[in-house]
KOLPATI-153006 format. One line per 2 residues: for each residue x negated, z negated, y of C-alpha. Coordinates in steps of 0.02 Angstrom, whole numbers, plus 50000, padded with zeros to 5 digits. Layout:
X,Z,Y ~ ...
! end
This chain:
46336,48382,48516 ~ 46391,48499,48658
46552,48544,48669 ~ 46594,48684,48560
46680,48833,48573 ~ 46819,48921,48470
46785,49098,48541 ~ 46633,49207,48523
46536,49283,48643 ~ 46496,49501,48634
46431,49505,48808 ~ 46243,49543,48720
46325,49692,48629 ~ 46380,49779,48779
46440,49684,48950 ~ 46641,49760,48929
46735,49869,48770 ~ 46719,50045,48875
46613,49992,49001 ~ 46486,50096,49067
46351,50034,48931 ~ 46464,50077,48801
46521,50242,48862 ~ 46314,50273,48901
46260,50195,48721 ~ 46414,50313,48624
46353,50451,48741 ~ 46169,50442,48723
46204,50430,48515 ~ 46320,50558,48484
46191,50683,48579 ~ 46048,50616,48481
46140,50625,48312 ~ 46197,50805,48343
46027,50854,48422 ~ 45941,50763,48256
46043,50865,48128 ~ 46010,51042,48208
45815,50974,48218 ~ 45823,50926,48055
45925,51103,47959 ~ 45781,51175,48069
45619,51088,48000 ~ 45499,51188,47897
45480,51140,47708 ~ 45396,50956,47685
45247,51014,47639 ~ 45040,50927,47678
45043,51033,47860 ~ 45230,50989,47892
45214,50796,47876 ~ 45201,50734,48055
45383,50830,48082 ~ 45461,50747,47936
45398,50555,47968 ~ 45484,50600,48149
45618,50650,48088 ~ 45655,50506,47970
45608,50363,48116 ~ 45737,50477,48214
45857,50467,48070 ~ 45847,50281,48056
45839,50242,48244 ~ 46041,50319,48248
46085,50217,48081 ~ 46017,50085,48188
46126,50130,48349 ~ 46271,50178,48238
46262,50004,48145 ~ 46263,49897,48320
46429,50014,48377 ~ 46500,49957,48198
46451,49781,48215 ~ 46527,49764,48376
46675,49853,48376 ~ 46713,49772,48211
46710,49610,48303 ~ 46832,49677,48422
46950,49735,48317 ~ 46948,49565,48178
46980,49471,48332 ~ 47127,49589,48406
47195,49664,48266 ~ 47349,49738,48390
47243,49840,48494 ~ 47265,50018,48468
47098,50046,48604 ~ 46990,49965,48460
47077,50061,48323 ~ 47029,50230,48382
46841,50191,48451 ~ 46853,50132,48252
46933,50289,48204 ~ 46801,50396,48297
46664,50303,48249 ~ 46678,50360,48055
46672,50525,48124 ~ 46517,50485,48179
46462,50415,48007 ~ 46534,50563,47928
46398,50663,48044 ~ 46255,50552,47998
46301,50569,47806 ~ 46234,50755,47857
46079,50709,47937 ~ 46039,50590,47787
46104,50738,47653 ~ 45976,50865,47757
45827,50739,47747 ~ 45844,50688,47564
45853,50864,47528 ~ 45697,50904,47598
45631,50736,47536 ~ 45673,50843,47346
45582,50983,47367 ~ 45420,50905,47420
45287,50923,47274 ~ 45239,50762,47219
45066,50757,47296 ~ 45145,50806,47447
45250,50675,47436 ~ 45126,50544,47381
45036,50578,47554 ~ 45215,50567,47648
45223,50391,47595 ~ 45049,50335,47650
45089,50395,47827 ~ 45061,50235,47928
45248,50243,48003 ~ 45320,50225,47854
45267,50050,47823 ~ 45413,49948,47738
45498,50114,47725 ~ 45440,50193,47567
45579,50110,47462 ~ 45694,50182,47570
45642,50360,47584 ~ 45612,50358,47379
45783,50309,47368 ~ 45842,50443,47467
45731,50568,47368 ~ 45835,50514,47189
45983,50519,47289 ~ 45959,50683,47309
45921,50736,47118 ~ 46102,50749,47107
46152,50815,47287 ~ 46240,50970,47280
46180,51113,47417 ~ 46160,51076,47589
46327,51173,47627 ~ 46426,51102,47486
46398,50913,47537 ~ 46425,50946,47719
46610,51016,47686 ~ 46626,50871,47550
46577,50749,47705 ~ 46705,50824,47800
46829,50822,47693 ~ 46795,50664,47645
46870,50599,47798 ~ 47046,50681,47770
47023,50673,47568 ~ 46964,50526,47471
46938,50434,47648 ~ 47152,50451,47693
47197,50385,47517 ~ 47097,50213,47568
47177,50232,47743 ~ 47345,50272,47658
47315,50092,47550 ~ 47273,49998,47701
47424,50068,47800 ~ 47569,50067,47666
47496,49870,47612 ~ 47488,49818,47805
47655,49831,47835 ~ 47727,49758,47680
47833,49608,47670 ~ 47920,49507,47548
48053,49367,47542 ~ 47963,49203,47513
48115,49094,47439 ~ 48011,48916,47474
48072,48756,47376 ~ 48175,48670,47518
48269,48862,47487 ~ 48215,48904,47650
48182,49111,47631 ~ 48052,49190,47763
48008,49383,47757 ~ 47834,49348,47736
47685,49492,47769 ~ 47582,49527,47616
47432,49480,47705 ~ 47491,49297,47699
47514,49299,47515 ~ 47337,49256,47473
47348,49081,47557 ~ 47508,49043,47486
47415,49083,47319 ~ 47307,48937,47354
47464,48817,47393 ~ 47455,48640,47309
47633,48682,47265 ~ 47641,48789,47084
47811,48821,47131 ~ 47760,48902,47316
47625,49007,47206 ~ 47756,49058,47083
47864,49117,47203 ~ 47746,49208,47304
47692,49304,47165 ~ 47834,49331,47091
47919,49410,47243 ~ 47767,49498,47294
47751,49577,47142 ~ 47911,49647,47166
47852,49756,47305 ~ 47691,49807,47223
47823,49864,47085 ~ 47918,49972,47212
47749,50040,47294 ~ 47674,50069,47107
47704,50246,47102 ~ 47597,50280,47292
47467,50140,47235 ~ 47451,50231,47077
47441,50421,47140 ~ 47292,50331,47275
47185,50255,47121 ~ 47183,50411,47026
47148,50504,47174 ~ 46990,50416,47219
46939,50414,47047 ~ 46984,50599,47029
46878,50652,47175 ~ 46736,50554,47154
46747,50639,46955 ~ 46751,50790,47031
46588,50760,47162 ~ 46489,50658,47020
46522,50831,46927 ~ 46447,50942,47023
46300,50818,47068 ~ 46251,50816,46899
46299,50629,46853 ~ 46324,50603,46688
46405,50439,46738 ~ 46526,50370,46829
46421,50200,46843 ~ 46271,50310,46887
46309,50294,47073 ~ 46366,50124,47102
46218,50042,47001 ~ 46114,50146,47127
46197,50095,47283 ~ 46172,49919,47195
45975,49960,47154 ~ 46002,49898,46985
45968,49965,46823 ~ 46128,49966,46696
45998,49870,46566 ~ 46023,49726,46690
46206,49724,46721 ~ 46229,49751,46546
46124,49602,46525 ~ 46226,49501,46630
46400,49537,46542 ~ 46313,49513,46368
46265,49343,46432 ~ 46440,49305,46519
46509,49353,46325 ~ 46400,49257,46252
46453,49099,46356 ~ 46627,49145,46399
46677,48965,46333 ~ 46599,48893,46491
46712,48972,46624 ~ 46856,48954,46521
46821,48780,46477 ~ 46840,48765,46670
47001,48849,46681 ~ 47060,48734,46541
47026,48575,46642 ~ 47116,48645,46789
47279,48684,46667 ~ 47275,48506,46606
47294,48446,46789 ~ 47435,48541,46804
47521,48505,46645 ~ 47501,48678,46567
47407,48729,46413 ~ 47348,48864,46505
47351,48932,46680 ~ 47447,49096,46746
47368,49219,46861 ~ 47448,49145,47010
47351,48972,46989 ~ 47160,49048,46983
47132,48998,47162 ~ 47233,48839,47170
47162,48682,47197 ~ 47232,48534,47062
47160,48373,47142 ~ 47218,48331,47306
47101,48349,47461 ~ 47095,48168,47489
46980,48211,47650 ~ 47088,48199,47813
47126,48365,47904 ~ 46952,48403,47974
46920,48490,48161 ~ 46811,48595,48183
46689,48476,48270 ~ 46691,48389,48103
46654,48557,48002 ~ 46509,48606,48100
46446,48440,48090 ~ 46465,48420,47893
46365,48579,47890 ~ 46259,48528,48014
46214,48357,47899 ~ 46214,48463,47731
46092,48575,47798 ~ 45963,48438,47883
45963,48348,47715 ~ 45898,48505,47627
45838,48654,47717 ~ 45797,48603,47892
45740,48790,47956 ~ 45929,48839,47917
45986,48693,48025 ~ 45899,48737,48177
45972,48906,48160 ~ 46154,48856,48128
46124,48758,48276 ~ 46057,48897,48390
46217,49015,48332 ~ 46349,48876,48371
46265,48838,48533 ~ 46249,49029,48585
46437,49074,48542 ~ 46395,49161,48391
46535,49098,48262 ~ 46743,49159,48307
46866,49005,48234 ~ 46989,49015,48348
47178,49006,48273 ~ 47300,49102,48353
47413,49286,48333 ~ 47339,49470,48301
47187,49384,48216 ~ 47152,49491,48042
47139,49376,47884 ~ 46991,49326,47805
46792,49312,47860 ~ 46649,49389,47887
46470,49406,47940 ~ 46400,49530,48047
46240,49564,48139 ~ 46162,49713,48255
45956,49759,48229 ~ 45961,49820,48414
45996,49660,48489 ~ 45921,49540,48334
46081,49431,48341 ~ 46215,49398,48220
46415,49344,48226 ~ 46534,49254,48121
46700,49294,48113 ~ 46832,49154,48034
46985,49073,48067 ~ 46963,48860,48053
47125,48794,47963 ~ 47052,48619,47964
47027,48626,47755 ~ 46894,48599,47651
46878,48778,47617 ~ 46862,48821,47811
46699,48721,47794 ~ 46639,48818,47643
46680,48974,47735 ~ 46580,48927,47871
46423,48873,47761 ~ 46437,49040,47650
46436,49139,47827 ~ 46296,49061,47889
46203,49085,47737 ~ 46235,49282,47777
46192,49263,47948 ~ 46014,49156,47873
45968,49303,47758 ~ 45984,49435,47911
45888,49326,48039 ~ 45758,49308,47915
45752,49522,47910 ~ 45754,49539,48100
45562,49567,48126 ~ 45565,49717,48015
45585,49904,48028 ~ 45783,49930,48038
45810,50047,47875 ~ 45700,49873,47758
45860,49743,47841 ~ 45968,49859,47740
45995,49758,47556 ~ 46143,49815,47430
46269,49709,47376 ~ 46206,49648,47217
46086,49562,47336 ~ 46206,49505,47476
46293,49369,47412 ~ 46134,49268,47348
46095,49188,47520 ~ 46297,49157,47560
46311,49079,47381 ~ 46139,48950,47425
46207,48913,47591 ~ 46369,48847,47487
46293,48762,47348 ~ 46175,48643,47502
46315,48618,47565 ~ 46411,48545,47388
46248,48478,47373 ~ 46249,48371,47554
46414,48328,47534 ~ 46423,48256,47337
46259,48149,47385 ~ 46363,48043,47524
46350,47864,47449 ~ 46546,47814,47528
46635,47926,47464 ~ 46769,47873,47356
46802,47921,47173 ~ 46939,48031,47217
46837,48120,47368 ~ 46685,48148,47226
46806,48244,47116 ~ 46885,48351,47246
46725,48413,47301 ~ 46666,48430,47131
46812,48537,47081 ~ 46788,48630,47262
46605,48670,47215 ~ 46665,48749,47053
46796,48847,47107 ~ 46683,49011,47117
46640,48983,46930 ~ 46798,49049,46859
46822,49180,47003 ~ 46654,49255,46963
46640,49236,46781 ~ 46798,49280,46733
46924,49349,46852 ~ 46776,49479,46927
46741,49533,46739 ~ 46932,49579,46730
46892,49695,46852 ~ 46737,49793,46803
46821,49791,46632 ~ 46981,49875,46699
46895,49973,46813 ~ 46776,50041,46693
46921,50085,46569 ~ 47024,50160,46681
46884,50285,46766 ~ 46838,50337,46592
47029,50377,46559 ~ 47042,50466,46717
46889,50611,46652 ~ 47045,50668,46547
47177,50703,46693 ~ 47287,50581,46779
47329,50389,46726 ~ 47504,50347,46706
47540,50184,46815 ~ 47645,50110,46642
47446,50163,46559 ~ 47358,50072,46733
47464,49915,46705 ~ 47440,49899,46529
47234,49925,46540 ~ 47243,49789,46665
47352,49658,46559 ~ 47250,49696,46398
47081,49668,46510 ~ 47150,49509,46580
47202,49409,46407 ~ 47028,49482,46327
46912,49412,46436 ~ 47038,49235,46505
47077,49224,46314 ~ 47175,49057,46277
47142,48999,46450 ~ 47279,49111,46497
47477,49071,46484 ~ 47543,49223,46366
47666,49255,46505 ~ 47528,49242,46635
47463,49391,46669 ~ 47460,49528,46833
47519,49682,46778 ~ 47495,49747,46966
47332,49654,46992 ~ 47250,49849,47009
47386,49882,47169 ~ 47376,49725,47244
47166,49699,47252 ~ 47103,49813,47393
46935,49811,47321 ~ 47008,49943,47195
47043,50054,47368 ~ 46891,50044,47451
46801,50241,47464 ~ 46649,50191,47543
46583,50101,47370 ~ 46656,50107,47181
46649,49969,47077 ~ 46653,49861,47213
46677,49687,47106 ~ 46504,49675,46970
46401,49626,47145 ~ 46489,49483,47164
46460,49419,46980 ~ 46275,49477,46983
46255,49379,47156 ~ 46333,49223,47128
46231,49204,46947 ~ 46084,49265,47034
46099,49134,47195 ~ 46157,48989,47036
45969,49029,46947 ~ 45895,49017,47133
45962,48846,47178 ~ 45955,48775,47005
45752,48814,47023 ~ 45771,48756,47208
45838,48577,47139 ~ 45684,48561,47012
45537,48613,47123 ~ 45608,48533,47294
45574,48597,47478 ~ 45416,48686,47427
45523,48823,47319 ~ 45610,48873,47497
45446,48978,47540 ~ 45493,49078,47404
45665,49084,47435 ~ 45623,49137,47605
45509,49277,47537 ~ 45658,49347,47407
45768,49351,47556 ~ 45625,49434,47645
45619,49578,47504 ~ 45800,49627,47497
45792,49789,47589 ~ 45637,49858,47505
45626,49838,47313 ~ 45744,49836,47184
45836,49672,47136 ~ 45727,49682,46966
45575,49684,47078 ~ 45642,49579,47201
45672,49451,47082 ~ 45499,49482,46987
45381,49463,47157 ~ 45471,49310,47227
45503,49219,47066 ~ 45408,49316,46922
45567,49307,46823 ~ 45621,49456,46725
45842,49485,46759 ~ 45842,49635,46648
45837,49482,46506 ~ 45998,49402,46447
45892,49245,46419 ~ 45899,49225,46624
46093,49251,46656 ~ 46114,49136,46500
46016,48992,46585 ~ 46105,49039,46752
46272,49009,46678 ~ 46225,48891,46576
46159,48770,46714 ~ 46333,48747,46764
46379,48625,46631 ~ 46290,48452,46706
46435,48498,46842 ~ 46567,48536,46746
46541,48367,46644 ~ 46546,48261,46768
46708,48359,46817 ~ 46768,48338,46655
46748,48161,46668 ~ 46847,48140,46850
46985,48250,46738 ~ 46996,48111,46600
47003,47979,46714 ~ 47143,48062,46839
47235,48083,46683 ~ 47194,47915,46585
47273,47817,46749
! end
């Protein structure tokens, strides 16, 4: 294996950050995206003579989401990798003004895109450049059944930026700079920045994760009151704009941006009920590890059997994917190998690094990037394997038309979620490993289960709740933490300590902050059960299933996930019978965990 590198390369992007590329690119965008809006306020009516103008016009349209997308992409990368650089931060800042433009262009099209008669619009669709495209510009044409006037959503655009767009800013800034005292049990104290607080949530220690919560919560307690005025604001607003849209419902939107029907995420969360014991039966194992009869918030993402692998570089990592992947999907190796070689994936440890990981890609240069930091633990190789599954599913989209690589969310995490599982897969089929390595990895190959089953229900629960208080006028934040408590012990039930809940679980997950997308949680459950039914079928039909695969991946961006799901696999999701078998088809697993359990306990 060549030697590899902890650093990415950009140079395909552009050569230099405000080089003369850039500056061109940004240049040559902004012009077209301003020219495209007046062209498109200026087009006559869609009607059969007016066609021609209006196909244009969308290619146009999607041409600058491209353009846009590759300036988001990149200076994304930029700024993950040097978080302290205040050059990034404003191209960043600019660059949703530029979004906040498009939203115009896209507002102007779909209305036109309404007012077509439907024969008129029947023939739109059969133009020959709108191949792969139709499910797109349908979208956009329900979209805009509840659009308010062309005027109306072009001021709530703008004021989006300095409205329901500053109260997410206003989140990010006020929880940056937070710190707390981290009392550790050697009664060392460090002021410790919230961002850290997640790992130390995942320390070995119960007494590190105790404390860390513990004194964390205390400054979510003395932030409540701005964390609270922030929720119902973006709740409030988006009220309001649903309102005059004409939604009925608050989920109306978000199961749209999903392209999901409520009859299937219903469906789900009747079939999560209905097996609730499973996930919590989980949970319960992990308590007994501990010596609890239950676990508390602060031990959902800790690991109870030791990681009896030795600290792992990250030549090792890539490898162990490398060997996971060969073993079971052989196209996905070559590709791993092709982005490791090529500089694709950023490991690197070191300062001014944000936290966390992500995938990223650009449809103007048909490449994609990985951004991670490699702590040398098993779940640094996980990350890397549920990356490259996200990198997989975009290569696989490159060839087409840039608005059909465009999937929603429900449909993101399927490919990220396979790339894991061969990878659990690879590594629990190794004939030397020792009893103790088979149970880590076991438990490591479960950990999503309760995360996804349970602790993501908590949140659409909550959420849910709370927006439907919020019609009436504002929340109280003693009203927010109780709705999140009460959600928490219904759906954990016994599996939860009576003293373990998170009453400031709602200020302290940034998910509840983000204004681009509400309800951003019920993806993640609908993915990970959705990418469990696809490898559980991929384990009883073999290699030959992966052509299928390949073709659901393939569909993402231009069907719905019921169709998506009912071309490649001729399964019906809007049935509780399917999420049922999903989560069902977790228990061979967590048997054989069970069993490691009893006999870590019996010795």
């Amino acid at each position: 294996m060549p030697e590899l590198s902890p650093t990415w390369s950009l140079t395909s992007y552009f050569p230099a950050f405000d080089g003369p590329e850039y500056r061109k690119f940004l240049q040559q965008t902004t012009d077209d995206l301003n020219q495209a809006i007046a062209d498109a306020q200026a087009l006559a009516p869609l009607t059969a003579n007016t066609i021609l103008s209006w196909v244009a016009a969308f290619r146009t349209y999607e041409g600058i989401g491209a353009r846009l997308g590759h300036l988001s992409s990149y200076l994304g990368c930029l700024g993950s990798a040097d978080a302290a650089n205040e050059a990034y931060q404003t191209a960043d800042a600019e660059l949703a003004g530029q979004w906040a433009q498009y939203s115009k262009l896209s507002t102007s099209l779909s209305a036109g895109f309404k007012a077509a008669d439907d024969k008129t619009w029947t023939a739109f669709l059969q133009n020959e450049d709108l191949i792969d495209a139709t499910f797109r510009v349908n979208r956009m044409r329900e979209r805009a059944m509840f659009q308010m006037d062309l005027p109306a959503e072009a001021l709530a655009a703008d004021l989006g930026v300095d409205g329901i767009g500053a109260w997410g800013r206003l989140y990010d800034t006020v929880s940056g700079k937070m710190t707390f005292e981290m009392k550790w049990p050697d009664e060392r104290t460090e002021t410790t920045p919230m961002s850290q607080r997640r790992s130390l949530l995942t320390n070995r220690d119960r007494r590190v994760r105790e404390t860390a919560f513990r004194e964390g919560n205390k400054v979510w307690e003395a932030h409540e009151d701005i964390m609270g005025a922030a929720l119902n604001a973006i709740a409030g607003t988006r009220h309001t704009l649903y309102g005059r849209r004409g939604q009925k419902h608050f989920l109306d939107a978000p199961f749209h941006d999903a392209a999901v029907s409520r009859h299937t995420v219903d469906a789900m969360f009747a079939a999560i009920d209905a097996n609730i014991e499973v996930p919590r039966r989980l949970v319960k194992l992990n308590a007994r590890l501990q010596g609890t009869t239950g676990i508390a918030w602060f031990d959902q993402d800790a690991p109870q059997l030791p990681d009896t692998l030795p600290e792992l570089s990250w030549e090792r990592a890539v490898e162990m994917c490398d060997q996971a992947f060969a073993g079971s999907y052989p196209k996905l190796r070559a590709y791993f190998q092709a982005m490791i070689e090529q500089r694709w994936v950023e490991n690197e440890r070191r300062p001014n690094k944000r936290a966390g990981a992500f995938a990223t890609g650009s449809s103007i240069i048909s490449e994609e990037r990985i951004f991670m930091t490699f702590g040398g633990t098993m779940t640094d190789v996980t990350t890397l394997a549920h990356e490259v599954g996200h990198t997989w599913h975009s290569h696989l989209l490159n060839s087409l038309r840039p608005c059909a690589q465009n999937y929603p969310m429900t449909l993101a995490e399927t490919a990220s979620t396979f790339a894991e599982s061969i990878l659990a897969d690879g590594l629990l089929a190794n004939p030397d490993l020792t009893e103790d390595q088979r149970a880590f990895l076991l438990e490591r190959s479960l950990a999503h289960a309760p995360a996804f089953l349970l602790d993501i229900p908590v949140r659409f629960k909550f959420e849910s709740r709370f927006y439907e208080e919020r019609q009436a006028g504002n929340v109280p934040v003693s009203r927010i933490k109780e709705l999140m408590t009460a959600t928490q012990r219904e759906v954990f039930g016994d599996a939860l300590l009576e003293d373990g809940v998170d009453p400031w679980f709602w200020a302290s997950k940034l998910h509840f902050y983000i204004t681009q997308l509400s309800f951003y949680n019920f993806p993640y459950t609908f993915g990970y059960l959705l990418s469990s039914a696809l490898f559980q079928e991929f384990k009883r039909e073999g290699e030959s299933f992966l052509e299928r695969y390949e073709t659901f991946l393939g569909l993402t961006g231009r069907a719905t996930c019921e169709e998506v799901v009912q071309q490649s696999l001729g399964r019906d999701i809007r049935e509780e019978a399917f999420w049922a078998e999903a989560i069902q088809g977790l228990t061979p697993k967590i048997d054989a965990y069970a069993a490691a359990v009893e006999a870590r306990l019996s010795s």
